[in-house]
N, C-alpha and C positions, 0 to 999 in steps of 0.2 A: 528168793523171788526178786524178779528185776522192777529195780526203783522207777514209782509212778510219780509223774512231776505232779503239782500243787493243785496245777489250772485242770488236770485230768483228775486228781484222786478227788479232789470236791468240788466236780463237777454240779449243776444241780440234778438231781435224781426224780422228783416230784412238781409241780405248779407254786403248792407250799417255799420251794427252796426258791422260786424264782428274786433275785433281790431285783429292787427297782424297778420292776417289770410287774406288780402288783396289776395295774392296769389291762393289762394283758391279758394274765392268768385266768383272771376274775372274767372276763368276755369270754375267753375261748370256755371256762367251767359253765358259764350259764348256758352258752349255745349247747352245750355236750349235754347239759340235763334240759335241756327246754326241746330238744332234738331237732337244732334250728342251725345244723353244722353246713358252714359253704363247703363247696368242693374245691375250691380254690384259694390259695391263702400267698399274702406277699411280706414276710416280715425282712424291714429296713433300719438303717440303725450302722452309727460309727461301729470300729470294730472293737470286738470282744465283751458286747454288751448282751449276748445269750439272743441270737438269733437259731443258729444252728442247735443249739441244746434246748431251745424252747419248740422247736419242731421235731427234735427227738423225744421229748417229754410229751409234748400231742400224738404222734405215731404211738410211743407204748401206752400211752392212755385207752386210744383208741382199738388197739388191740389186745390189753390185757382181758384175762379169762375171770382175773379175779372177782372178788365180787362188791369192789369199792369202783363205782365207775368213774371217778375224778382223781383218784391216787392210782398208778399201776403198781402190781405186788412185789414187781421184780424177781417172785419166783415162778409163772408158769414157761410155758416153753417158748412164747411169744417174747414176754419179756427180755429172756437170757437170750434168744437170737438177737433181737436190736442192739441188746447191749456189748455185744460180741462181733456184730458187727456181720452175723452170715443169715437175718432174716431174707423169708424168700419172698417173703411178704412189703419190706421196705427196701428202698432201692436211694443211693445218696448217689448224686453226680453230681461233680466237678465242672463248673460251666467253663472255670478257666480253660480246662485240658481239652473239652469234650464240645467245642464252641459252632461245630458243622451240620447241617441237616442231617449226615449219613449218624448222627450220635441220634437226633430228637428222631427220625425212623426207629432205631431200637426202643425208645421210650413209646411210642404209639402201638408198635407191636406188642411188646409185653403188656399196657393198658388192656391189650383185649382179652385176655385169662383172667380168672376169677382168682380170689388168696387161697394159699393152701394151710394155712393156721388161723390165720386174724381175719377180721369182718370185713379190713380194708388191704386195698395196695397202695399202699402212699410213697409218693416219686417226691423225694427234697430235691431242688436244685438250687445247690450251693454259687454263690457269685452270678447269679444268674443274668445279669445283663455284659457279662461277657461274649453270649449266645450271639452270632451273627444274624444280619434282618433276615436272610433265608431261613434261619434254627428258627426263631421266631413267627415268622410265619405259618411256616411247616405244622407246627403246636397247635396254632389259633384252633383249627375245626374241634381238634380233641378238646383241646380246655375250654372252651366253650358247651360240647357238648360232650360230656366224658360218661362212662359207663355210673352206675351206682356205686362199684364199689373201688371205684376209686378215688384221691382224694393228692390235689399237687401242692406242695409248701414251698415256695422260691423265699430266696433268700439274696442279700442285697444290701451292700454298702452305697452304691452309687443310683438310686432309683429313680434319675433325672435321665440315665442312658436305657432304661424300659419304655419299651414301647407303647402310643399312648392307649393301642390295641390290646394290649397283652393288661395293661393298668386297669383296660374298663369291665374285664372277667377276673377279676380277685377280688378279695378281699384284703385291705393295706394295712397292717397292724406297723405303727413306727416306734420303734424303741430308746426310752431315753439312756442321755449317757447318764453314769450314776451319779450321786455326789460324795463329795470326799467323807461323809458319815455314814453312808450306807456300806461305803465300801471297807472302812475302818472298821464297821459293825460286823463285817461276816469275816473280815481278819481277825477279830479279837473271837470268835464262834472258833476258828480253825487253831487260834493259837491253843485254845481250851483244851480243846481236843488232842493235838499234837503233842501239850504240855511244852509250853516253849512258852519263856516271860517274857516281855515286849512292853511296856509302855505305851498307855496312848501318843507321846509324840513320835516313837519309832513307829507305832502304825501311820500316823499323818503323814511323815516320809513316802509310803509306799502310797497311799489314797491321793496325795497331790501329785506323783508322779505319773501315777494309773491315767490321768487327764481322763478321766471317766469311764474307764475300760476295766473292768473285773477281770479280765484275764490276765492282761498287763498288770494290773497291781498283783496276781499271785503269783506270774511271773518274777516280778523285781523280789517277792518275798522269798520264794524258793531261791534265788539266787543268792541273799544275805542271810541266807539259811544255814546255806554252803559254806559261807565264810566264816557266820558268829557260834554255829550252833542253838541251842536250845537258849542261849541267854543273849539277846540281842538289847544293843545300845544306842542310842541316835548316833554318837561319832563313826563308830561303826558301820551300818547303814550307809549312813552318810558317803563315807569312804570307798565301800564297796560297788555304791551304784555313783559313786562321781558329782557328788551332789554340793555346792558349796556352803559350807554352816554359815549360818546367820551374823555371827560376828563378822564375817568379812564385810557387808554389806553397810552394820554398821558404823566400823573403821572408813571404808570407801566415804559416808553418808557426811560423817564428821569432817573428814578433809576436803571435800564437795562444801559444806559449809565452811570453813576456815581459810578457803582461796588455796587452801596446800597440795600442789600440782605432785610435792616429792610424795605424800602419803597415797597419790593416787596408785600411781606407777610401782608403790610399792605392794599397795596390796594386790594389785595385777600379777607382780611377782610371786605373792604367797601363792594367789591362786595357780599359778603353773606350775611353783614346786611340789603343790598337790594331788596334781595332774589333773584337774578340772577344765573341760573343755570349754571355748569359749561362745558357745551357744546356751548351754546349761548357766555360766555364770552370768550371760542378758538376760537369760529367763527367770533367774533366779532372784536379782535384784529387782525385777521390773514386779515380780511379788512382792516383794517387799518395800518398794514405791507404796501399793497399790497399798498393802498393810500399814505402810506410815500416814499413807495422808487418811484412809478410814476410822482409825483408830484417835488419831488429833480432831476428827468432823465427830468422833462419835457416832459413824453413820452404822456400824454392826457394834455388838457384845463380842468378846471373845470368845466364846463357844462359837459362834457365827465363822469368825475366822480361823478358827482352827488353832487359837493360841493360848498355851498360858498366862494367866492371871498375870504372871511378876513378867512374861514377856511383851504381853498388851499396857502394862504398865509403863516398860521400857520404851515400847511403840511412841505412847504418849507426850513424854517427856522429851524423847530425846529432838535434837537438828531446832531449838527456839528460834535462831537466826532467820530460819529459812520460812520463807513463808508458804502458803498454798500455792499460789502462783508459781513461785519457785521450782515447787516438786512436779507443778504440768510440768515447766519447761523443760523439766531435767527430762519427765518421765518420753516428751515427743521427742528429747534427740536420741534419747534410747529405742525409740520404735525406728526411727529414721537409722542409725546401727545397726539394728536388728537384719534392716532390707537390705543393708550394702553389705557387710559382711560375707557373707558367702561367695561373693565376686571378688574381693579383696583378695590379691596375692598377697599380703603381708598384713596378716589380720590379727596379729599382736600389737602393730604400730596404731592399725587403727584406732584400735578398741583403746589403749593407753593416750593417744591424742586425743579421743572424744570425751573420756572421763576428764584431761586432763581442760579442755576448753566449758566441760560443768563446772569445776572448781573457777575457771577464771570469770565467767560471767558475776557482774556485779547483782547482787539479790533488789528484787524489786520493791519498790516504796510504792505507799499509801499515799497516789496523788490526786484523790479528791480531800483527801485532809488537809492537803498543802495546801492546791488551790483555793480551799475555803478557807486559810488564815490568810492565804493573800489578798482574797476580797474585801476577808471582816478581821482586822488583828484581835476582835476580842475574843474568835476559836482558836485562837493559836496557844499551847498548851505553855508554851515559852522553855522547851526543852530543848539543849544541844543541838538534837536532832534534827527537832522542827525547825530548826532555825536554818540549817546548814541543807533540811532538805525545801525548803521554800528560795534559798540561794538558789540550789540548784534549777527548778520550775521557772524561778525569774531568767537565767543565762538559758536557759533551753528556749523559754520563748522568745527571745530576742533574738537568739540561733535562728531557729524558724524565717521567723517575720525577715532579716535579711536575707535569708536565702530566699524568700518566695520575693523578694523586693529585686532581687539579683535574678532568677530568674525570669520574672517579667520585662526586667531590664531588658536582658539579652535574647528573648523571643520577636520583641519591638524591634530590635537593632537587626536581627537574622533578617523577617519577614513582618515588616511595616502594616499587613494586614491578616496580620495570624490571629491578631486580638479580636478583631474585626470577626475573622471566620467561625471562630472557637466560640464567640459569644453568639455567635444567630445560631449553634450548634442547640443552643438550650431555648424551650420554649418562649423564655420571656426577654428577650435577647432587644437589648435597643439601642437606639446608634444617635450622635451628634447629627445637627445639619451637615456638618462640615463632614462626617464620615460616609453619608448613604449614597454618596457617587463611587465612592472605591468599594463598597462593600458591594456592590449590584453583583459581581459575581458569585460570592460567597450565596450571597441570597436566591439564586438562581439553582445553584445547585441545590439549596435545601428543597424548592422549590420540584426539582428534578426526582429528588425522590417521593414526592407525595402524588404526584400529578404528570407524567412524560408527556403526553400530548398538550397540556397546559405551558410545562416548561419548553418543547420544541414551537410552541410560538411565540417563545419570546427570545429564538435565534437573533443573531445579529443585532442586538440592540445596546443601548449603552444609555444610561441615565447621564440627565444635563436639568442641573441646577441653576436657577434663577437667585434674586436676590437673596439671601440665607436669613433676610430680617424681617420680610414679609410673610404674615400669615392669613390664609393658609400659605404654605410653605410651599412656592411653584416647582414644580417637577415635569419635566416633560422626558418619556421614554422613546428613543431616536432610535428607529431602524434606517441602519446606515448598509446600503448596498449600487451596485450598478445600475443607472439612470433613475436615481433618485433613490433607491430600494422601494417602489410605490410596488413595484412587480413582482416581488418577493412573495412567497406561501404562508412565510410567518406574517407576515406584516396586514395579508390577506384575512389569515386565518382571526387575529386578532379585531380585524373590524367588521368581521361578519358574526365574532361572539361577544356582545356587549358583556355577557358576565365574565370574559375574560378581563376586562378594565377594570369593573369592577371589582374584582379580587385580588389586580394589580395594586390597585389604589387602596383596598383595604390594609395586603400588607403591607407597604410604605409608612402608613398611618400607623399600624403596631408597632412597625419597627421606630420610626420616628416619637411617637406619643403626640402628634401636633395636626390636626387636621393638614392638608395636602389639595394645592391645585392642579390636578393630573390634566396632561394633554399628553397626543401622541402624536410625534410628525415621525417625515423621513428626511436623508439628505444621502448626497453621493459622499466615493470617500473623497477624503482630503490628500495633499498629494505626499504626504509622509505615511497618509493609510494606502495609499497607492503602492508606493516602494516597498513598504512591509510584505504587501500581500502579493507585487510580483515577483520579490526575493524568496518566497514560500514557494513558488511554482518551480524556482531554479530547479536542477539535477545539482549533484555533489561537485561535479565537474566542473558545470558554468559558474558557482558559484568559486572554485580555484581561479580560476581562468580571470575572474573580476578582481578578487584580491592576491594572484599570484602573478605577477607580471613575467616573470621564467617561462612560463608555461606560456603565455603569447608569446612570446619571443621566439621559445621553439620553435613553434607551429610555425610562424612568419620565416625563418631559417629555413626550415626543412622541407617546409611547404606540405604539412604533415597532416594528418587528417587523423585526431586522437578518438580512439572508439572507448566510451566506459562501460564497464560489464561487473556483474557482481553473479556468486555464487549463493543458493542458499546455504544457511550455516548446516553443515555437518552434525552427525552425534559424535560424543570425543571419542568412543572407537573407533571411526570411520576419517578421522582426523587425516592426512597425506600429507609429507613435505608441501604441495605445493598449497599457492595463500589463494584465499578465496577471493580476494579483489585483484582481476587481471587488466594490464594495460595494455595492448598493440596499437604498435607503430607502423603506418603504409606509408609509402613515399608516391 
């Protein structure tokens, strides 16, 4: 007889065998005796957590003859067709293969015969949201209004790609992943049976690698089946399915603590002479992360984690140096690893750089201790330590304090009012006498973002300070424009809305802290505000022509009449030898 793999020979057979799925069970048994059965059903769920074998164990429920209505007997004839896979009664499709309208046509037609053994016709569809929106649509009328004796079970890893049509005609049963003791527990039920000796840690092997999938754990177990036989060993195990033993980790832990970059790289080496992949050995330590700092918090027992006593022990004790902080940091560069990796052309160099830059990082100190012997010497504990680490807090702050004294320096020195800006930036922002003439722009723009039509009447203006030693403090806001600026919109707009001075003169007064004699006059420009603003009016040219004296010369020579012309800029495909600012010359 041809060998039946692990995941197939104990399979679950009954409701009873369902592991994990207690939940479940228990619903679908009360509806089947309370005779409160939907006709529609959506079980979802990671894989190999008994979605598909928990809709086979509903189909032969539902159709056995026996006379247990919640157990099927597995011997009438109903039974042994499901199980064989030629009932004419139940019908499995593949949504992956079968994903077009002209597949869910076949399924609508057959619906409409009655079963020729069992009470039901029950249609599983497996991966069912591979179904196209057309497949999908197609179904709605039937499963919404489907004959009696039929009954649909989909099935679904990904239940966020179902439609939300199709979601609101089922019933949604979600399946958990297991945990590594449920799974351990129907491993050690099979090793019984088998007569194969195992260890609870060689089971923990298979149940933490299952990552919560019963089939994957009896997969990896048939697999070190193959290799140990009936007497299996963790190194074993181990070896077979690629898994790095725990000693590496805490070799790796110890030179990570010790600053010893050679022990890193070397246990890198072990791990390759082992053939350990290097995905399996981030995953593997970042358990064991997760097991070192738990186990020092006390935050689980060892049963909890899945450890022996004298290894939870080990957990405990070992890495003193290192502190909790320590193991975050290690643990985030190892997540940040984790995500580059895969991209890495040379992902031995990386993974041995990044372990080797844990071991170089200095371990983190307890600096509210320090700083609180530096306030009060009489908490300072007067150890080595403390002393050498209270040095250090004293040169760090002094570090600081010159740099931020260095920076401010050279912010001042760049831009003479960046202080100025940066500070009306923050609510309580206040300025000297001597600064609220230069700041008026700064202030204007804050101003521009609370209020546009407030800030575009106070275009064109410029604050002019009076004496800086009388108070209130005289400020007068000067609209400066052509024939006086009296004519101007801003200048209008402002003395046709007194609560615009009002609000002028309020924030002067915040900014300043000193009451304020506000006026507003106008004046023309002055005649260096003249030149400014008819040098702005120049073109590129006139403005050569002023400070290139060649260029008038030419002209005057040649008697030339210069045309300037510009191109818009190109996209850089569309780029052409020739420049996009052209010159021609007429005579």
């Amino acid at each position: 007889m041809a060998y039946v793999a692990m995941a197939r020979k104990w399979r679950p057979q009954s409701f009873s065998d369902m592991v994990g799925q207690e939940h479940i069970a228990k619903t679908l048994q009360n509806a089947i005796e309370g005779g409160r059965l939907h006709h529609a059903f959506l079980f979802t769920g990671t894989r190999g957590v008994g979605k598909t074998t928990s809709a086979r164990i509903l189909a032969r429920t539902l159709n056995c003859s026996g006379g247990d209505p919640l157990h099927p007997c597995g011997e009438c004839e109903s039974c042994k067709s499901i199980l064989s896979g030629s009932s004419m009664d139940v019908f499995e499709i593949d949504a992956a293969s079968n994903t077009g309208v002209d597949n869910i046509r076949e399924v609508i037609e057959k619906v409409q015969y009655p079963p020729t053994v069992g009470k039901y016709k029950i249609f599983i569809i497996d991966e069912v949201h591979m179904l196209s929106t057309a497949a999908f649509n197609a179904l709605l009328k039937t499963l919404e209004e489907p004959p009696e004796h039929v009954i649909f079970i989909f099935a679904t890893t990904e239940v966020n790609k179902v439609l939300p049509t199709i979601l609101s005609r089922v019933q949604r049963f979600d399946f958990k992943r297991l945990s590594v003791e449920q799974i351990r527990s129907r491993l050690r039920y099979i090793c019984e049976q088998e007569g194969i000796n195992a260890s609870d840690e060689t089971l923990d092997i298979f149940a933490e690698k299952a990552d919560g999938s019963m089939r994957d754990g009896l997969t990896f177990f048939d697999q070190a089946y193959a290799f140990t036989g009936s007497d299996m060993d963790p190194d074993s195990v181990r070896n077979v399915l690629g898994i790095p033993p725990v000693e590496l980790f805490f070799s790796l832990i110890n030179s990570i603590e010790g600053h010893d970059l050679k022990g890193c790289f070397k246990m890198v080496d072990e791990a390759c002479k082992r053939g350990i992949e290097f995905m399996p050995l981030l995953d593997g330590f970042g358990k064991f992360l997760r097991n070192l700092l738990y186990a020092r918090l006390e935050a689980f027992t060892a049963d909890a984690l899945n450890l022996t006593d004298k290894l939870f022990t080990k957990y405990k004790s070992a890495v003193p140096g290192l502190k909790n902080g320590d193991i975050l940091r290690i643990s985030k560069m190892l997540i940040d690893l984790q995500g580059t990796l895969r991209y890495s052309t040379n992902p031995r160099l990386l993974v041995e750089t990044t372990f080797a830059r844990m071991a170089w990082l200095d371990h983190l100190a307890d600096l509210r201790r320090a700083l609180a012997a530096i306030n009060d010497p009489s908490k300072a504990t007067g150890s080595a330590s403390d002393e050498a680490l209270k040095k250090k807090v004293t040169e760090v702050s002094a570090m600081l304090d010159s740099a931020e004294e260095a920076r401010a320096a050279r912010q001042q020195q760049e831009d003479p009012f960046a202080t100025l800006q940066s500070n009306f930036s923050s609510s309580n922002a206040t300025y000297s006498r001597y600064e609220i003439a230069a700041a008026w722009g700064s202030i204007r723009a804050r101003i521009a973002d609370d209020d546009f039509i407030f800030s575009a009447a106070l275009n064109d203006t410029v604050l002019e300070t009076g004496n800086i030693q009388d108070t209130p403090f005289p400020i007068a806001l000067t609209y400066v424009g052509e024939g006086g600026g009296t004519d101007t919109w801003s200048y209008k707009q402002m003395m046709e809305h007194p609560e615009y001075l009002d609000r002028v003169k309020q924030i002067l007064e915040d900014a300043l802290q000193t009451p304020v004699d506000f006026t507003v006059r106008t004046r023309g420009y002055t005649e260096e505000e003249q030149q400014q603003k008819y040098r702005a009016t120049l073109s590129p040219l006139e403005l050569d022509l002023q400070h290139e004296p060649a260029f008038a010369k030419f002209k005057q020579v040649f008697d030339s009449e210069l045309i300037y012309s510009f191109k818009p800029r190109k996209k850089p495909d569309q780029i052409e030898e020739t420049e996009s600012n052209d010159m021609e010359i007429s005579e």
